[in-house]
C-alpha positions in Angstrom: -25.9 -15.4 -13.7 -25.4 -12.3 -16.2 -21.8 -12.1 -17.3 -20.2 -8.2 -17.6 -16.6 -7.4 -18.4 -15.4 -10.8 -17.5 -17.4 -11.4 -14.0 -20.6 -13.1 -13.1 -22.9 -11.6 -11.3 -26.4 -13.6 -9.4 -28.3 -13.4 -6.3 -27.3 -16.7 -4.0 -29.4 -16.6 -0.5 -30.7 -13.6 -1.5 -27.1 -11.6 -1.5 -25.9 -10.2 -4.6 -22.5 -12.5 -5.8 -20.1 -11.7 -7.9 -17.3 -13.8 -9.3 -14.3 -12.6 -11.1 -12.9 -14.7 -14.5 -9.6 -16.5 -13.9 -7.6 -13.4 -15.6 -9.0 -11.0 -12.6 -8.7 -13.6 -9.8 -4.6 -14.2 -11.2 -4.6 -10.3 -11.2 -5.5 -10.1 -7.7 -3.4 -12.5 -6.2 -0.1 -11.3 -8.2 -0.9 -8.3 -6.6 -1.7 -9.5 -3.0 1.6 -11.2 -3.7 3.4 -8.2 -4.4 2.1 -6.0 -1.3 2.8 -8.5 0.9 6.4 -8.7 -0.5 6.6 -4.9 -0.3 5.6 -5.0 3.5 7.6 -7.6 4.5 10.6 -5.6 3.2 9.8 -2.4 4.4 9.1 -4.3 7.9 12.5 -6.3 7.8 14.7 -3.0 6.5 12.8 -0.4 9.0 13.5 -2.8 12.1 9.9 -3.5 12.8 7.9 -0.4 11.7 5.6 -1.0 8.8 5.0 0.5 5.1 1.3 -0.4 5.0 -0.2 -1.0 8.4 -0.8 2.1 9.9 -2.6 1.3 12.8 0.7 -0.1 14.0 2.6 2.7 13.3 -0.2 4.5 15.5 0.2 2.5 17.8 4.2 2.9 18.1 3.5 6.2 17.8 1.9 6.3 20.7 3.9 4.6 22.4 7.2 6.9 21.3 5.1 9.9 22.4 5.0 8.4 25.7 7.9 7.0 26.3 11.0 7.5 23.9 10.6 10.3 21.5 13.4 9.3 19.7 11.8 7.3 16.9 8.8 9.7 16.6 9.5 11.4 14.1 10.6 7.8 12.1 7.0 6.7 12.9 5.2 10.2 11.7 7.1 10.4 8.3 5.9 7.1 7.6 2.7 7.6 8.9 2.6 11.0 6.5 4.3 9.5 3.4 1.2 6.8 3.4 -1.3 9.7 3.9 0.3 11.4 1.4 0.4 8.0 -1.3 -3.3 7.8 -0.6 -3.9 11.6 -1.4 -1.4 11.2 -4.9 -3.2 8.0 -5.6 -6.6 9.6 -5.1 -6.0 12.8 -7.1 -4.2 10.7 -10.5 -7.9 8.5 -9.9 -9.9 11.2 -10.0 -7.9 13.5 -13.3 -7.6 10.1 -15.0 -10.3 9.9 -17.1 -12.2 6.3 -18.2 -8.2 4.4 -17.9 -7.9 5.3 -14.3 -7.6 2.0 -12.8 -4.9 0.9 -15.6 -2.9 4.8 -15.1 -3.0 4.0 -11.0 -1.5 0.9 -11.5 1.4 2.0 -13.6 2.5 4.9 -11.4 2.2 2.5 -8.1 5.0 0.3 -10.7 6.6 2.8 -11.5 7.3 4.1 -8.1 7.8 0.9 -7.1 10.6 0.2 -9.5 11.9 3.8 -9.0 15.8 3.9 -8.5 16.6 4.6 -4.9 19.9 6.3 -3.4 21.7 3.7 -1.5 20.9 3.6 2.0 19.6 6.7 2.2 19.9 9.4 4.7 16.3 8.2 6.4 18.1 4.4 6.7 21.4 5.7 8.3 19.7 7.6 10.6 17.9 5.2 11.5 20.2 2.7 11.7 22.5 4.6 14.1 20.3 5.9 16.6 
C-alpha cells in the first residue's frame, strides 16, 4: 500500500481500502464519543426529541401535525436549527481556505462550549406545557 498524510491506501478484492494511522482512528472515535454524548443529552433534557436525528424529529413531526399540534413548533425549531448548523457549517467549509477542516472543528467547540442562559425560555416552555 502507498502511505499519504498518515493513511494507507491499496486495492484488496479489487476495492480501493484505505486505513487511517492510530492518531486519525483516536480522532474519530473521541469524536463519535462526543456526538453521541451530545445526543444523548439533548435526548434526555428535550424529553425525547433529538439534536441530531432528524428523521425522528420528522417523524414526531408528523405525528404533532396530526394529532397534537402543541409540540410542533418544538419539533420544527429543532428540525430548522439543524438545517441551519448544516448551512453555517457548510458556508465556514467553503470561505475557509486550505484549514477548513481544522476552522470547522473549532467553531463546532466553540459552540459547543458556548455559555448558555440557564434553562432557557425554549426549556421552560417546554417543560410546562
Amino acid at each position: 500500500c502507498s502511505t499519504t498524510a498518515g493513511r494507507c491506501v491499496g486495492l484488496e478484492a479489487g476495492v480501493r481500502v484505505t486505513r487511517h494511522s492510530l492518531r486519525i482512528q483516536s480522532l474519530a472515535v473521541g469524536l463519535s464519543a462526543l456526538a453521541g454524548y451530545v445526543d444523548a443529552s439533548g435526548f434526555i433534557a428535550l424529553h425525547g426529541y433529538f439534536v441530531s436525528f432528524m428523521s425522528g424529529n420528522s417523524t414526531r413531526l408528523a405525528v404533532g401535525l396530526a394529532d397534537d399540534w402543541s409540540q410542533v413548533s418544538l419539533v420544527a425549531g429543532l428540525i430548522g436549527t439543524f438545517v441551519a448548523g448544516v448551512v453555517v457549517g457548510s458556508l465556514t467549509r467553503h470561505f475557509a481556505g486550505t484549514r477548513r477542516s481544522v476552522i470547522v472543528l473549532a467553531l463546532v467547540a466553540v459552540l459547543l462550549g458556548a455559555p448558555r442562559t440557564p434553562r432557557s425560555n425554549v426549556m421552560a416552555r417546554f417543560r410546562s406545557g
